[in-house]
C-alpha positions, 0 to 999 in steps of 0.5 A: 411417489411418497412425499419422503421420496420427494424430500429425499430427492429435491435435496439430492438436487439442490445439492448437485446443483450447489456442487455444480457451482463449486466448479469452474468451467474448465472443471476447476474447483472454487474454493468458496472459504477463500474466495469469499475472504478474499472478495472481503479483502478487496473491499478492505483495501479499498476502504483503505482509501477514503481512510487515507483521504481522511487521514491526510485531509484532516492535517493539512489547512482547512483552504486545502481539505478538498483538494488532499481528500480528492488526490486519494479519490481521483486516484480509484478511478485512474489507478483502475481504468489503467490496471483493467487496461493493461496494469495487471498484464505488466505486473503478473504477465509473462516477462516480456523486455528481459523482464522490465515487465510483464504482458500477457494478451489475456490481460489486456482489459482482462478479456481472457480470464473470464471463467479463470481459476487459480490454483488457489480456489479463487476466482482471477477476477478476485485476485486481480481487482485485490492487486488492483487496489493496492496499485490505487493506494501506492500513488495516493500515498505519495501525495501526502509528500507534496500536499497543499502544494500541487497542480491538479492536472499535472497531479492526475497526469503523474499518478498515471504515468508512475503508475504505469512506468514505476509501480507495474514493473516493480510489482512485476519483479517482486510478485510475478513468479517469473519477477527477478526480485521474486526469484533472487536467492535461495527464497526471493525477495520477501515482502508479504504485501508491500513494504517494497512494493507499495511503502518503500517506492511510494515514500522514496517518490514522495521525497523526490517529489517535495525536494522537486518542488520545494517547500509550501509558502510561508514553512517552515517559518509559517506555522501550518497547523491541522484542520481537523485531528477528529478526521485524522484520528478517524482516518487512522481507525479505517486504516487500521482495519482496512490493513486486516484485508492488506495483510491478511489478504495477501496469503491469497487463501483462507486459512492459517497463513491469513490468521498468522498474518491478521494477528502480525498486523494487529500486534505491530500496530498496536505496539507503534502507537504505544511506542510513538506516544511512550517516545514523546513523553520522554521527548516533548513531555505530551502524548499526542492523539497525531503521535498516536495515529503516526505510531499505528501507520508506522507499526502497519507499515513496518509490519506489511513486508513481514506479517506472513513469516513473523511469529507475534512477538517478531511483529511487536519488536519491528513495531516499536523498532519502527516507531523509534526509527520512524520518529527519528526520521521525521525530527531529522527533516524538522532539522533538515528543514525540506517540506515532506508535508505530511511524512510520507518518506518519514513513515511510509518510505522510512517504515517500508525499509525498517519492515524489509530488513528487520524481518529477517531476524523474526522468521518463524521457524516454521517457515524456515522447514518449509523451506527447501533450501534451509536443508541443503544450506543454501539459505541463511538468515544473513543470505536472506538479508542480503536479499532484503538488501539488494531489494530495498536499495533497487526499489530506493533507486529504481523509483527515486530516479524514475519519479525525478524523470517523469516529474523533470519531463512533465513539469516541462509542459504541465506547471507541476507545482500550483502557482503562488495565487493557487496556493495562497487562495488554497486547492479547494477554490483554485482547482474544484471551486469548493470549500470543504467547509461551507462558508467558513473562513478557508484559511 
């Protein structure tokens, strides 16, 4: 056998053997592309999450950095052991209770998806821990509403129970095939990657819960100012760029669906912040690096529903457009005077909505061929926006008034607000025993 025969045939080998791993065991084939973006995304959304803890622990007094920081992080390791449990059977497993959710045995501690592959090319292992994240950064979000102001332990008991009593069956009605909400209409309920399902639910929570509690001492008399903007500012950049693997993750694929969403979330982003800073020129006669950082969070949120099915210029119109509505809402809680503590309502909650119903006037044309019911004249834009309609107001409804129910009954056997000496000596000292800061004064 000539050496040249041999090349010839170890090639021929190695390819067999790289062919052979392009299929699962049931003979499904693995589309490498798109599972390898989608194992990226995962990792993206969960940057987001120390993003977020950054974010909010750079705005909140130097005695609670700590504490805001570990609401996020303690929020990877509930949030995930309970979606390996049972969290992903309730959101994409089949209706079960007229369809309050969904279950599946397969899904329990995922001991039956083993060798799954979705009709996607793409591991169910992958897709399952990509959802998985965005079911840990959805309760995180909301302890941006009461920050500074809560019981740890009653704080990780809520993020438990909204997780499995608001946002699985929520999750389920809008992304399961068989969800009511993803089937409602001629197209569904759109909401490409959460703006109902993740922004609007978590920042109608977030005011439930900081009207629940009441204010933090000393607001709004007491002027609470930001510990460290640099962290902040940091915190919005690894948002910024986690929201790449949010968005352009959620087509589920790895080609000109992810770039049309990746480049949505980009323009919305950027249009918010110069928005936001442009409006406080006019307002306050400065341009804020806060205002900036809020204007970024207010384009993703807004755009997060809509970066699937808008052309770029829809995206920078909802950008701006959230920008405005977004700071609208927070000098009206100025006004109105109860302590969202770092926005949440006014931006996650405020945003989602501005996203939900505004992209139904952006939908690229594209889309609309795509679908069939555009031909036979079942849909229409103002049908769609009904659609968008009936969906925020049930996600308004449906997580407010559960959010209420469980705060009301926990806070009957846990304090769910920290005590009046917690709060002044700060969450850091009071629940962990630290200082963010070493020896440095915690106030």
């Amino acid at each position: 056998m000539n050496s040249k025969f041999k090349r010839v045939l170890l090639l021929f080998l190695l390819s067999l053997a790289g062919s052979a791993g392009l299929y699962a065991s049931d003979g499904t084939p693995i589309d490498s592309g798109a599972t390898a973006w989608m194992l990226t995304s995962t990792a993206l959304v969960l940057l987001m999450i120390p993003g977020l803890a950054m974010f909010y622990g750079g705005l909140v007094r130097s005695k609670n950095v700590l504490g805001t920081i570990m609401h996020s992080f303690v929020a990877m390791g509930i949030i995930s052991v309970l979606w390996v449990a049972v969290g992903y059977s309730m959101a994409f497993g089949k209706n079960i209770l007229g369809g309050i959710f969904g279950w599946s045995p397969d899904y329990f501690f995922l001991k039956g998806i083993d060798t799954n592959i979705l009709d996607a090319g793409i591991p169910e292992y992958v897709f399952s821990m990509f959802q998985g994240k965005f079911a840990i950064i959805t309760p995180a979000l909301i302890a941006g509403a009461f920050a500074e102001r809560v019981s740890f332990k009653a704080y990780c008991i809520f993020i438990a129970l909204w997780s499995l009593l608001v946002y699985n069956p929520l999750c389920h009605w809008v992304w399961a095939s068989d969800g009511f909400l993803f089937n409602l209409g001629a197209k569904g309920a759109i909401d490409f990657a959460g703006g109902t399902v993740v922004h609007i639910s978590a920042g109608v929570s977030g005011l439930v819960a900081a009207l629940f509690l009441g204010s933090r001492r000393g607001y709004p008399y007491q002027v609470i100012r930001p510990n460290n903007l640099v962290i902040t500012m940091l915190g919005a950049g690894l948002l910024w760029v986690g929201w790449f693997g949010f968005n352009a993750g959620s087509s589920i694929s790895s080609g000109l669906g992810t770039a049309q969403a990746l480049t949505a979330t980009q323009v919305a982003a950027a249009a918010g912040a110069l928005a936001w800073i442009i409006i406080e020129s006019f307002h306050q006669g400065k341009a804020t690096a806060l205002g900036f950082a809020s204007g970024i969070l207010a384009g993703l949120v807004a755009v997060t529903p809509a970066a699937g099915v808008v052309q770029p210029y829809g995206a920078l119109i909802i950008g701006v457009l959230a920008s405005l509505i977004c700071y609208m809402a927070i000098q009206a809680k100025n006004r109105l005077g109860y302590d969202d503590s770092l926005d949440a309502f006014g931006i996650h909650g405020v945003g989602g909505i501005v996203g939900a119903l505004f992209l139904t006037f952006f939908i690229r044309k594209s889309w609309m061929t795509d679908a069939a019911a555009v031909s036979d004249g079942t849909w229409t834009i103002w049908n769609q926006l009904g659609v968008q309609s009936v969906a925020v107001l049930i996600a308004i409804v449906f997580a407010g008034g559960m959010t209420f129910l469980i705060i009301w009954t926990l806070n009957k056997f846990v304090k769910f607000k920290a005590s009046e000496d917690d709060e002044m000596a700060g969450l850091d000292r009071s629940y962990h025993g630290e200082r963010g800061y070493g020896m440095l004064n915690p106030s």
